[in-house]
C-alpha positions in Angstrom: -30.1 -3.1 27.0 -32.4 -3.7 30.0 -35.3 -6.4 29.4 -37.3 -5.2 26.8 -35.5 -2.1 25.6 -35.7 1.5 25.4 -38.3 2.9 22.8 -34.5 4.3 21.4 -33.5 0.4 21.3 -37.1 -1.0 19.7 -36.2 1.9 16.9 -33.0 0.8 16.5 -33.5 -3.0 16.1 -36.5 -2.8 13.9 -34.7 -0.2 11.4 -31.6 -2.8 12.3 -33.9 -5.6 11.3 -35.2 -4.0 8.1 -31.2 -3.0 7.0 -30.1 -6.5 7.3 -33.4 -7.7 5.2 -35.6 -9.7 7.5 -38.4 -8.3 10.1 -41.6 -6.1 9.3 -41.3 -3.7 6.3 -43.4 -0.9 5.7 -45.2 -1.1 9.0 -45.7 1.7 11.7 -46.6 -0.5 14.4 -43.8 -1.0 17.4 -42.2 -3.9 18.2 -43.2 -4.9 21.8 -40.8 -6.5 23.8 -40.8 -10.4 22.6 -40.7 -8.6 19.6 -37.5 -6.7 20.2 -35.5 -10.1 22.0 -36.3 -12.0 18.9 -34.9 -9.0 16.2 -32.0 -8.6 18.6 -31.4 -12.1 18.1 -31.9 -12.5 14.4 -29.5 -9.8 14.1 -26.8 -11.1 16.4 -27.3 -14.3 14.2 -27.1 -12.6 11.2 -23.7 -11.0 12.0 -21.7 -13.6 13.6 -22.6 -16.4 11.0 -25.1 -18.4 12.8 -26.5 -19.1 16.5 -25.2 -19.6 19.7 -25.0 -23.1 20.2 -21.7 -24.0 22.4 -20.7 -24.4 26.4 -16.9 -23.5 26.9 -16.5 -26.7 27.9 -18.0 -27.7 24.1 -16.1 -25.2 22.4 -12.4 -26.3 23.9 -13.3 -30.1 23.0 -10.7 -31.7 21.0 -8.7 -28.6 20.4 -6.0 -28.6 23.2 -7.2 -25.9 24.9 -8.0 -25.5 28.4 -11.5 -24.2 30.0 -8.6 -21.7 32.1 -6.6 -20.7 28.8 -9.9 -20.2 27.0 -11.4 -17.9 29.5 -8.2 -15.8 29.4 -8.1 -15.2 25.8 -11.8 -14.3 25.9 -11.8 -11.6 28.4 -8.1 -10.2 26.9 -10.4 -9.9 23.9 -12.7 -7.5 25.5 -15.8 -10.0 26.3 -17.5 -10.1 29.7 -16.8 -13.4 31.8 -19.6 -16.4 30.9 -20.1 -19.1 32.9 -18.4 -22.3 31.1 -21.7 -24.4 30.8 -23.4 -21.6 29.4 -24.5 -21.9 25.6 -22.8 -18.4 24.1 -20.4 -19.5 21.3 -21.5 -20.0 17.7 -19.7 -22.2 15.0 -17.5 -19.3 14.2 -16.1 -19.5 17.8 -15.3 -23.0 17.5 -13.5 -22.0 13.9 -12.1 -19.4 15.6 -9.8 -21.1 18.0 -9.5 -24.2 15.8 -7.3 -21.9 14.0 -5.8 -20.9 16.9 -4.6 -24.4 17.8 -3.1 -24.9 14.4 -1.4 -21.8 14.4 0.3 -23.2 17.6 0.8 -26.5 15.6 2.3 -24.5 13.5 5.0 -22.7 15.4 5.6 -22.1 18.9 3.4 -18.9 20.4 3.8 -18.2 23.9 0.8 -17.7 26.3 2.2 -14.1 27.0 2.1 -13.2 23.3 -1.1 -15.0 22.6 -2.7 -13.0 24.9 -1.1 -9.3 24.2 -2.2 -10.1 20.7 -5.4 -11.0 21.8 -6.0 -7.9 23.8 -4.5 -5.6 21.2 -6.8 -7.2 18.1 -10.0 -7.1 20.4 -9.2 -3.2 21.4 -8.7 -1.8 17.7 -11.7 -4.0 16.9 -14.0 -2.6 19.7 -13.2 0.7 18.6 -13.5 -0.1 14.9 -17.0 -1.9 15.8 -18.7 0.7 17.5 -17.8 3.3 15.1 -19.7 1.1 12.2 -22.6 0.4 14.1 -22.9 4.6 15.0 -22.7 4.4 11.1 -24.8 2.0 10.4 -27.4 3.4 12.8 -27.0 7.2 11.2 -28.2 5.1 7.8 -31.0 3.3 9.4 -32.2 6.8 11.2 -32.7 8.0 8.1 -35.8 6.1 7.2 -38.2 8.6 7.9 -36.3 11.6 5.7 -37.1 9.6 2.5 -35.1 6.4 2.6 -37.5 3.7 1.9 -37.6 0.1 2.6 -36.6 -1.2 -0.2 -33.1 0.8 -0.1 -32.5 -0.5 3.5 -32.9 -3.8 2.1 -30.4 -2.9 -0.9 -28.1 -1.1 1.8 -28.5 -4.3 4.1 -27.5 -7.3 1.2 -24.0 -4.8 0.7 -22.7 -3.4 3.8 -21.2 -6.3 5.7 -19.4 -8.0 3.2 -17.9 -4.6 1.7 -16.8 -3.6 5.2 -15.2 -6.9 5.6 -13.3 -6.7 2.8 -12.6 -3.1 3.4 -10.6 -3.7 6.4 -9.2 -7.2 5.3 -7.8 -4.7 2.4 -6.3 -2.0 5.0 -4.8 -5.2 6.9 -3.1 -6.4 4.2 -1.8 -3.1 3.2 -0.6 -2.2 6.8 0.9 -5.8 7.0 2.8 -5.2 3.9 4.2 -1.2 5.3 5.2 -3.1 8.6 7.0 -6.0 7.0 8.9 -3.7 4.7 10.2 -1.4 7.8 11.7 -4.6 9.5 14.1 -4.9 7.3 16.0 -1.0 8.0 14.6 -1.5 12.0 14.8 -4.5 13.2 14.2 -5.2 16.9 16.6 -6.4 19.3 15.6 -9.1 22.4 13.8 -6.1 24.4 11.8 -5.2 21.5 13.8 -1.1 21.5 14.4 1.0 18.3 15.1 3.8 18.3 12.4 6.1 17.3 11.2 9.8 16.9 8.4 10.6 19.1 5.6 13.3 18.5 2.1 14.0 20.4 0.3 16.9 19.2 -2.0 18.5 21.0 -4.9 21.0 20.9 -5.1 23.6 23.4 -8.0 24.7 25.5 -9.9 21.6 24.4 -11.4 21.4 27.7 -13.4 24.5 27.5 -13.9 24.1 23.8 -16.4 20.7 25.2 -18.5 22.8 27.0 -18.8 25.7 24.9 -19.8 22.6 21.7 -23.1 20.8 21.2 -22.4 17.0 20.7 -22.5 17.6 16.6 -19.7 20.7 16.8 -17.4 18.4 19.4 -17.6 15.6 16.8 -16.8 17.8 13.9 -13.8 19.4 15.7 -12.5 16.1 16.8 -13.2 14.4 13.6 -11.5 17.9 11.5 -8.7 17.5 14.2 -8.0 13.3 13.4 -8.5 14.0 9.9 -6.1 16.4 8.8 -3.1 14.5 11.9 -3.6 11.6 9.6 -3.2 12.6 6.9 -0.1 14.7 7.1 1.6 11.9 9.4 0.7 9.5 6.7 1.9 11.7 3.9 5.1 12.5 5.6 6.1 8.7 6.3 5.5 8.0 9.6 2.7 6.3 11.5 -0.3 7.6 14.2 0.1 5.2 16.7 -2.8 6.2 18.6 -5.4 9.2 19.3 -7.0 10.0 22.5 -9.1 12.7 22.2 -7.8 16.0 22.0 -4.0 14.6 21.5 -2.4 12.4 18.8 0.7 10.1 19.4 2.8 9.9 16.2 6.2 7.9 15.6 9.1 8.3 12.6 11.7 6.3 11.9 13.9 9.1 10.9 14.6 12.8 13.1 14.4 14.7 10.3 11.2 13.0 9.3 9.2 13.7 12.7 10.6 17.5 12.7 9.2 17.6 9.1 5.8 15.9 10.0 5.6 18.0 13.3 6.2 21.5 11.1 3.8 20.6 8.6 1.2 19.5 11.2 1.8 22.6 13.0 0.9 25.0 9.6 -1.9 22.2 8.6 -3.6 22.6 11.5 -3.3 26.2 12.1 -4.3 27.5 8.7 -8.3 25.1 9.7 -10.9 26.6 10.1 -12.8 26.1 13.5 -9.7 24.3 15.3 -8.0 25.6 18.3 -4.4 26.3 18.7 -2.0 23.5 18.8 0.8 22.6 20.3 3.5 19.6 19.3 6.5 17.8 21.6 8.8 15.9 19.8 12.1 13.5 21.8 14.4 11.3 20.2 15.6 7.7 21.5 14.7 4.0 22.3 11.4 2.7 22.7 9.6 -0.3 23.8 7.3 -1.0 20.4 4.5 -3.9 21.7 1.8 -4.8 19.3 1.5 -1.1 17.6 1.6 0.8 20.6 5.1 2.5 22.2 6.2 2.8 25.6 9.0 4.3 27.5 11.1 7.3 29.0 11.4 8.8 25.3 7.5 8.6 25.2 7.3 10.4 28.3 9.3 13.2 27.6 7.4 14.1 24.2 4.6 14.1 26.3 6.1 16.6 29.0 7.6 18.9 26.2 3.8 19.2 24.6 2.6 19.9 28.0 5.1 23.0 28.4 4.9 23.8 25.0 3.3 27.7 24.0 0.3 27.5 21.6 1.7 27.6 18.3 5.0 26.0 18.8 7.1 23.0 18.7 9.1 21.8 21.6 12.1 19.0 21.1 14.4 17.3 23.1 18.0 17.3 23.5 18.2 14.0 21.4 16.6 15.4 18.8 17.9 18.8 18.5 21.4 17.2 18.1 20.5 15.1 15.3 18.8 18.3 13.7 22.2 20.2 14.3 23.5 21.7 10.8 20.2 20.5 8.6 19.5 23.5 7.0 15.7 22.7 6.9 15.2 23.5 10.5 16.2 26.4 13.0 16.7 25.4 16.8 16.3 27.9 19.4 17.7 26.9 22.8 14.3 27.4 25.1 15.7 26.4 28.7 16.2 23.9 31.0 12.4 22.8 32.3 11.6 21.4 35.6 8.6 19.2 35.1 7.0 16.1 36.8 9.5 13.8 36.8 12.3 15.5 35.8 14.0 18.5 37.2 16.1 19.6 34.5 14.7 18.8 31.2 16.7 20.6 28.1 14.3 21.9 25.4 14.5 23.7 22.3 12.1 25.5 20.1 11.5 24.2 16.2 10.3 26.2 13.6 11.6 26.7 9.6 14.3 29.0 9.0 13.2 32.7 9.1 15.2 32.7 5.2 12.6 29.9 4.2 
């Protein structure tokens, strides 16, 4: 925000002000721009648990840390660089990597792993953060449709410690799912197993954006999400990621993906207001880092989506030999592809047995 705000940002922050229960109530006259620095702060304050009150140099005291390994894990967590006798930490900083040191105390953590963890927590989080402020601010925007002070106020003394226990819940619960899988797929010393692969993928997305207003884009991408989810969810496997107009998807077992890429297929066609799809499934080792997957198998789902009709599933040579003989699918040899990075590429079509 530039000094002083935009008239969009004085909004904001007031409303902001009047949802977390402090600043003017009631009133119709604007903040001016001291005005705005000092809400901006209050509600900074408000959210991380107190001021900012530390240098680097402060906040590494007594810990073990160095100013060097500090700064690291900082910007893998997503923050811009600060100067190291600048005052920008708060007390829940210092907590913060107090626990860090004893979690070293505790076992050994290299600086490699400390820092992929730290730059995978502080990506899901960024993402996670700015969907709950868009939230948050759709609330607050509300004030002049009917929702009065008083309600922001109620709305404000609720809504951070119910979505910090929401997602302390979904943690937990996720924890719980990944510790239970370790068991059947355990991974070796370069972090493989083996692992059905899916992106799906809606077609002509590209000239559905400019065709959309901003609220029809967010509805079709939200509809889209939604119902991928869910059936990958329902089906026993996991979204590893979504980018847009494509979802990534893993399974432990081939039949499962074939399953979860059928029923996604008739999911998403039967919606209303979606575009056609289309779905790439390969079978084999990959690289699993920090919830994310990585590797040749990954590479040809993506190809086979690519190449893929709207409509239709494309698989692998992997897979369609572990789907040989189950009854539950029907493989049609489609041909040998030549795509980007790979000149002969063996596909087959998926779909449910015509007798089904």
């Amino acid at each position: 925000m530039t000094e002083g705000g935009t008239e969009r940002d004085r909004v904001w922050l007031d409303s902001l002000a009047q949802l977390f229960g402090f600043g003017r109530r009631g009133t119709d006259v604007e903040p001016d721009a001291e005005d705005t620095s000092a809400l901006y702060r209050r509600v900074e304050e408000l959210i991380l648990g107190g001021p900012r009150r530390y240098t680097r140099h402060e906040l590494v005291k007594d810990t073990g840390y160095s100013l060097e390994q500090a700064a690291r894990l900082w910007r893998a967590m997503g923050f811009p660089e600060v100067g190291d006798d600048e005052a920008v930490f708060t007390e829940g900083d210092r907590q913060a990597i107090v626990n860090l040191a004893e979690l070293h105390a505790a076992g050994p953590i290299s600086p490699d792993v400390e820092e992929a963890a730290s730059r995978a927590t502080g990506q899901a989080m960024a993402g996670l953060a700015d969907w709950q402020v868009e939230m948050v601010y759709q609330l607050v925007d509300q004030r002049g449709r009917g929702l009065s002070g008083e309600d922001l106020l109620d709305v404000g003394n609720r809504v951070l410690p119910l979505l910090e226990m929401m997602q302390t819940y979904v943690w937990r619960r996720h924890l719980a799912a990944a510790a239970g899988r370790l068991p059947t797929a355990l991974l070796d010393e370069s972090h493989t197993q083996t692992l059905t692969v899916g992106f799906v993928d809606l077609v002509g997305f590209s000239r559905a954006t400019r065709r959309l207003n901003p609220a029809q884009l967010t509805e079709l991408i939200e509809g889209f999400q939604r119902i991928a989810s869910d059936v990958v969810a329902a089906y026993h496997g996991r979204v590893v990621k979504t980018v847009g107009d494509e979802v990534l998807f893993v399974a432990d077992q081939p039949a499962v993906g074939a399953e979860i890429a059928l029923r996604l297929l008739d999911r998403l066609t039967e919606a209303d207001g979606l575009p056609d799809v289309r779905i790439g499934l390969a079978e084999g080792q990959v690289v699993a880092r920090f919830g994310d997957v990585y590797g040749e198998v990954v590479n040809i789902a993506a190809r086979l989506t690519a190449r893929a009709q709207p409509g239709t599933i494309l698989v692998d040579h992997n897979l369609g030999s572990s789907l040989g003989g189950d009854e539950r699918f029907e493989l049609v040899h489609h041909q040998w592809l030549s795509v980007r990075g790979y000149r002969s590429l063996e596909a087959w079509g998926l779909r449910r047995p015509l007798s089904r």
